[in-house]
C-alpha positions as CSV (number, residue, x, y, z in Angstrom):
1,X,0.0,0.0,0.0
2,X,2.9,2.5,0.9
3,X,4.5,1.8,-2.7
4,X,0.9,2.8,-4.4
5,X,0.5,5.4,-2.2
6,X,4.1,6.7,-2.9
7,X,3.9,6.7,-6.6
8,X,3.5,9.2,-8.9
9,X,1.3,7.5,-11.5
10,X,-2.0,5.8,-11.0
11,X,-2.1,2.5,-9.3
12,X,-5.1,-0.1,-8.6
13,X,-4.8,-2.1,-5.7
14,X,-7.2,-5.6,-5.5
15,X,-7.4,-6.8,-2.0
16,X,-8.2,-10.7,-2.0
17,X,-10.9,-10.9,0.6
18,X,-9.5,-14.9,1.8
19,X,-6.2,-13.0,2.8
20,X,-8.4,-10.6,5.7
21,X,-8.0,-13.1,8.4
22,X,-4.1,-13.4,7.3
23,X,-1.7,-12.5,10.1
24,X,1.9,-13.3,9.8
25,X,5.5,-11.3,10.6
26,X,5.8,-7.6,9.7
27,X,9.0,-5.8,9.2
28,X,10.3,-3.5,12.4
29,X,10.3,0.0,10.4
30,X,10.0,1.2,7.5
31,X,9.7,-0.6,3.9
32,X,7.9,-1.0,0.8
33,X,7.6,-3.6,-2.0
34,X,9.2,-2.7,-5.0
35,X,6.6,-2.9,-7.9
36,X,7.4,-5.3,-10.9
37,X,10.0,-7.5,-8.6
38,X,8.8,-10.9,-7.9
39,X,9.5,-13.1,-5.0
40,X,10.5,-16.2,-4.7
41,X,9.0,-17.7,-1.5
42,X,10.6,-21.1,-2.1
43,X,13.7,-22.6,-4.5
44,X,13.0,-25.7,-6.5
45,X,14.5,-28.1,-9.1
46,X,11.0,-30.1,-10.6
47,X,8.5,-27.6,-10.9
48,X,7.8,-23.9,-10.7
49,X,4.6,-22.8,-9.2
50,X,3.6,-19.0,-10.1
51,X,0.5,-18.1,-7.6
52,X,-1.0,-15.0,-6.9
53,X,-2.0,-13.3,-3.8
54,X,-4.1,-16.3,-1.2
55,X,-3.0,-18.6,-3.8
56,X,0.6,-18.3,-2.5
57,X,-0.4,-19.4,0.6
58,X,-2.1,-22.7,-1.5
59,X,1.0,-23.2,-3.4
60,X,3.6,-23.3,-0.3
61,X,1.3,-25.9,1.0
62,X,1.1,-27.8,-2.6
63,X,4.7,-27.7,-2.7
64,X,4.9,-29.1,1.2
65,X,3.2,-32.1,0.0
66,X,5.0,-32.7,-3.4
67,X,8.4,-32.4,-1.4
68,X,6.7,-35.3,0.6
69,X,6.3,-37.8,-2.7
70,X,10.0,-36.3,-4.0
71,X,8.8,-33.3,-6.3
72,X,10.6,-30.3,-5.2
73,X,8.3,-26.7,-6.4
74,X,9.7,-23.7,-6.7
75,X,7.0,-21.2,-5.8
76,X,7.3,-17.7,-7.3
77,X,5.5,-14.7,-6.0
78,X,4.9,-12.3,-8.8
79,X,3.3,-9.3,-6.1
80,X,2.9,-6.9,-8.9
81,X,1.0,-7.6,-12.3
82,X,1.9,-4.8,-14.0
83,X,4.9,-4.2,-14.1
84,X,5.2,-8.0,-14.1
85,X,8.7,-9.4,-13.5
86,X,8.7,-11.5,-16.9
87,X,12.4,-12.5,-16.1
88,X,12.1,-14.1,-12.6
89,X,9.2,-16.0,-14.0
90,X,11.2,-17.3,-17.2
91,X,14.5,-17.7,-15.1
92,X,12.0,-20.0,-13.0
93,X,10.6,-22.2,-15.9
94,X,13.8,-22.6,-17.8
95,X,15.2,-24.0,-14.5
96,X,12.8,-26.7,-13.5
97,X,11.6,-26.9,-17.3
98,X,7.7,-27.2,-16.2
99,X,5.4,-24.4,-14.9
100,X,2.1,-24.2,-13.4
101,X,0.3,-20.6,-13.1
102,X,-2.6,-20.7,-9.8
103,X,-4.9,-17.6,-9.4
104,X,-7.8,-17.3,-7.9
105,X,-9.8,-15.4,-10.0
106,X,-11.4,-16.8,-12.9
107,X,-8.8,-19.2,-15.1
108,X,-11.4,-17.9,-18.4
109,X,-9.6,-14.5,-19.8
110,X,-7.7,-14.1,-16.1
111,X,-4.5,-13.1,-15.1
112,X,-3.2,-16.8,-15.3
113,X,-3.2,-16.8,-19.5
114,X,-1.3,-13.4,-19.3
115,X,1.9,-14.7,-16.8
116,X,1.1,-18.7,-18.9
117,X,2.0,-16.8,-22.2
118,X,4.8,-14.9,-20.8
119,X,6.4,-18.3,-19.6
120,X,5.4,-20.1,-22.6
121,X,6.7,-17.2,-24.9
122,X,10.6,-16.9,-22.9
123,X,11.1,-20.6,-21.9
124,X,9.7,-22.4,-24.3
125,X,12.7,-24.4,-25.8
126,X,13.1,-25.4,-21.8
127,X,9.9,-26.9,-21.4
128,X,9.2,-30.6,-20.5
129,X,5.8,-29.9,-20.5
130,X,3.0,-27.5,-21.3
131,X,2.3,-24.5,-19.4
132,X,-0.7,-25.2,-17.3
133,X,-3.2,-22.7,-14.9
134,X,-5.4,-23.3,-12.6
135,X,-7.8,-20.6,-11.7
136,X,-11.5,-20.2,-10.5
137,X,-14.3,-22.5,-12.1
138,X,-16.3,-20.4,-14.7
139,X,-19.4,-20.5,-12.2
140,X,-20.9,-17.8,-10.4
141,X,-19.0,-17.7,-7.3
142,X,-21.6,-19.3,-4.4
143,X,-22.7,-17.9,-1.3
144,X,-22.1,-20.9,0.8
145,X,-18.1,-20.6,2.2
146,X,-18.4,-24.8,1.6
147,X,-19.5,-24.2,-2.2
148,X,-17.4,-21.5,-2.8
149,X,-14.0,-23.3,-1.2
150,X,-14.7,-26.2,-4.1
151,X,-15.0,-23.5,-7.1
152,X,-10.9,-22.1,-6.4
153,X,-8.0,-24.0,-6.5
154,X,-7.0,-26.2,-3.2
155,X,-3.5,-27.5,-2.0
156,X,-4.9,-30.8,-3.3
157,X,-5.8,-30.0,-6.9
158,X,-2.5,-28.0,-7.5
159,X,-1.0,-31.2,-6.1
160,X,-2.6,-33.1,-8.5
161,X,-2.2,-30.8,-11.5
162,X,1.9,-31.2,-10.6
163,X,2.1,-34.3,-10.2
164,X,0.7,-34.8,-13.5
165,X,3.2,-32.5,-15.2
166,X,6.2,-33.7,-13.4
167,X,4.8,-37.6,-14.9
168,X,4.3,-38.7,-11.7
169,X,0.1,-39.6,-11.8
């Protein structure tokens, strides 16, 4: 908030409403996040995982349970959309030669396709395997907190999805 509120040009902010009840450690002082530099909240060899926002949180615990079956995820952060940090991202998927993009808005015409194509565009002679994303079903998002857990991605299903890539079904 302290970068967007520091910068000179216009700047849209989109709160993820799962992240409210969020708490975790805060820096002593003062800082800011640098827009358009991702972050890479954990180093891996098999597999990069790209999330967004709550979905970082669901991708750290995805990559928890590959490291269990022997798949080790790197998860990449990207904070900022635009500027996006196209090179961290492609650094990623060129190293672990598979990527896997998890938002939790809607998959149809999202945010996923835009960092996908990125990857797919820089890394693509790396590639073991397609780009894949994971992102919202294309249903009206329910009411119910049960319903509406089962239309966004889940620790299990991004699991799944990598396990897939990396040939391990």
């Amino acid at each position: 908030m302290k970068s967007a509120i520091r910068d000179e040009n216009p700047v849209a902010i989109f709160e993820d409403k799962m992240m409210y009840p969020t708490k975790g450690p805060v820096p002593e002082g003062e800082y800011t996040i640098p827009f358009g530099v991702a972050d890479i909240k954990r180093t891996g060899e098999d597999i990069t995982l790209v999330a967004t926002s709550s979905m970082v949180y669901v991708a750290l615990e995805a990559a928890d349970k590959l490291a269990e079956i022997g798949i080790s995820a790197e998860v990449v952060d990207p904070r900022t959309t635009v500027p996006l940090d196209k090179q961290t991202l492609v650094d990623s998927a060129k190293k672990t030669s598979r990527a896997l993009v998890v938002d939790e808005g809607y998959e149809q015409y999202g945010v996923t396709a835009e960092i996908a194509s990125v990857i797919a565009d820089g890394a693509f002679y790396y590639l073991d395997a397609p780009v894949k994303r994971m992102g919202a079903m294309n249903v009206p998002v329910p009411f119910s907190p049960v319903l509406e857990d089962m239309t966004v991605p889940t620790a299990d299903t991004v699991l799944a999805l990598a396990k897939t890539l990396c040939g391990k079904i």
